[in-house]
Phi, psi and omega in degrees: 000117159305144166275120178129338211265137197280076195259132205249100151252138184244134192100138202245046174242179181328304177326287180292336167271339187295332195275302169330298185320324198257293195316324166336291222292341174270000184110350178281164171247104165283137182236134169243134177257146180186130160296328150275117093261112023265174197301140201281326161319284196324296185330321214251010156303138188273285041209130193230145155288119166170126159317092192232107156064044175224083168262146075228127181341319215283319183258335143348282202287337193283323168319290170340262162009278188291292181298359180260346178295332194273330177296338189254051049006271187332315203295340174302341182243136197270353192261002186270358185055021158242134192236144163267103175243124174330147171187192185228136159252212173162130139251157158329320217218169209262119179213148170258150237287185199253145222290325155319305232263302171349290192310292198326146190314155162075355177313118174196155169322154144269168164260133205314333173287345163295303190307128176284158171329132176092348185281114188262039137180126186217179196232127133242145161212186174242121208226155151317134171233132194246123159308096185296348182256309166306351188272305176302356168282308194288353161283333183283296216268027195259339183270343175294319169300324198254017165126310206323165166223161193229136178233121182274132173173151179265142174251132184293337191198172167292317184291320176319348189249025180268150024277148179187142153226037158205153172231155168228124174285090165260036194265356175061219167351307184303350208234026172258352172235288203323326184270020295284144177232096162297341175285324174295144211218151138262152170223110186268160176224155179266101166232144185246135208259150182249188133269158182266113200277008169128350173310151221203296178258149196262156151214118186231128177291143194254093192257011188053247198245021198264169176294337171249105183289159174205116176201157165217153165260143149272113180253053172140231168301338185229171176229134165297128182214113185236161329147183282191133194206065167289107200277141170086002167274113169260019200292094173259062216236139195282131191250085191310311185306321160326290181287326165297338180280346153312287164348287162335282201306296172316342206270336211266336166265339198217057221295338191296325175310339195321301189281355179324168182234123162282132189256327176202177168231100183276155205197117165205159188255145189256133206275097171247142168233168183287347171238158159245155195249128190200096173178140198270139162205179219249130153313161152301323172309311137136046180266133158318116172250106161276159179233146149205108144171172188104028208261025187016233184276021199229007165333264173322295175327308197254017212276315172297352181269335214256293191294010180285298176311312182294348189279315177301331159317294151276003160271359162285341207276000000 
């Protein structure tokens, strides 16, 4: 990569501004095209660091990895709305914890009196929790500050988004037509934002491959209440009945939600494939294409190890 070089990222959700943000900041003139900004998924994110149901294990974890050292920087500062916060994760059935949460600070079993009822066995640690809308502000206004510009508009294809002479596909969902990728699938999720009844600590349940999740985040003033993982569903239209059992699920691990006053319903489909995809090829045109995307519910998680890479990526071609 030349300093000066004319880079096109297209989409604007975690994935595409973290990815702007390091090209900025590395000498290119980034320009991000999007129709949403910011992308309404990201926004709709609880969002917790956890490696999650993402493969390929290997560059997962190094991804990972790498985005939680920079996440926990970022928690120092309070305007980026990411904090290291204490919690419990827990399941119904005797499972051992997941080989990320090991590492994390403070890791250890609980003890049964910790667990709420029906739960045998849970970890607490201290993991990032990210607020998504102030954190995607504090990305906006980070890329602005290193040069970049942003143009909301939709693009029919990848070449619309020329002159350029590298583009990078952040496009989630969007790259099942723009590339075209038969494989990329949504999964939607629900989550119902609360007032925060005195809550401190995150809790979350280890539900496996089911649809119905149950966690909440605390960010402040509000709590994050999750919520919903419909596989091949893009429908991002709010689903009351959905929330009250959210509700439910929560308030029964947690009774002070019981009385929360709901403040919104958030809804995004998460671009999931059986790999996420972070690699370069060459247009008929020969303009240079990265691909990022294809990160399911773990986007945010992996979003700085991933935007590492493509920069390493373009600076090979």
């Amino acid at each position: 990569m030349t300093v000066g070089e004319r880079v096109v990222v297209v989409g604007a959700g975690v994935t595409g501004l973290t990815t702007a943000v390091l090209l900025a900041e590395a000498g290119a003139s980034v320009h991000v095209i999007a129709e949403q900004v910011p992308g309404v998924t990201s926004l709709a994110a609880g969002a917790m660091w956890g490696p999650y149901l993402v493969e390929p294990k290997d560059k997962v974890d190094r991804w990972g990895q790498r985005s939680l050292e920079i996440f926990r920087e970022l928690a120092e500062d309070p305007s980026t709305g990411v904090r290291l916060t204490s919690g419990i994760e827990a399941s119904r059935t005797a499972e051992v914890p997941p080989d990320w949460a090991t590492t994390l600070p403070g890791f250890r079993p609980c003890e049964p009196a910790e667990l709420p009822a029906g739960f045998s066995v849970g970890y607490r640690f201290t993991v990032p929790l990210i607020d998504m809308p102030p954190y995607l502000s504090y990305l906006l206004r980070r890329l602005d500050a290193a040069g970049g510009s942003v143009e909301r508009r939709r693009v029919a294809s990848l070449a619309d988004a020329t002159p350029a002479s590298v583009i990078v596909n952040c496009t989630g969902l969007g790259a099942q037509e723009l590339v075209p990728d038969h494989d990329l699938r949504p999964i939607r999720g629900q989550h119902v934002v609360v007032t925060n009844p005195g809550l401190t600590e995150f809790f979350s349940e280890d539900t496996g491959l089911s649809p119905d999740l149950l966690c909440f985040y605390p960010h402040g003033d509000t709590v994050v209440l999750g919520g919903t993982a419909i596989d091949g569903e893009g429908d991002l239209t709010a689903d009351d009945k959905a929330a009250a059992n959210i509700l439910a699920r929560c308030a029964e691990v947690e009774p002070r939600l019981a009385e929360a006053r709901v403040l919104e319903h958030r809804i995004g489909a998460r671009p999931t494939r059986a790999r996420v995809r972070v690699e370069a090829e060459r247009a008929e045109d020969g303009t240079v294409v990265l691909h990022n995307y294809g990160h399911g519910g773990a986007g945010v998680t992996l979003s700085w190890g991933c935007a590492e890479e493509i920069s390493e990526l373009l600076t090979a071609q």
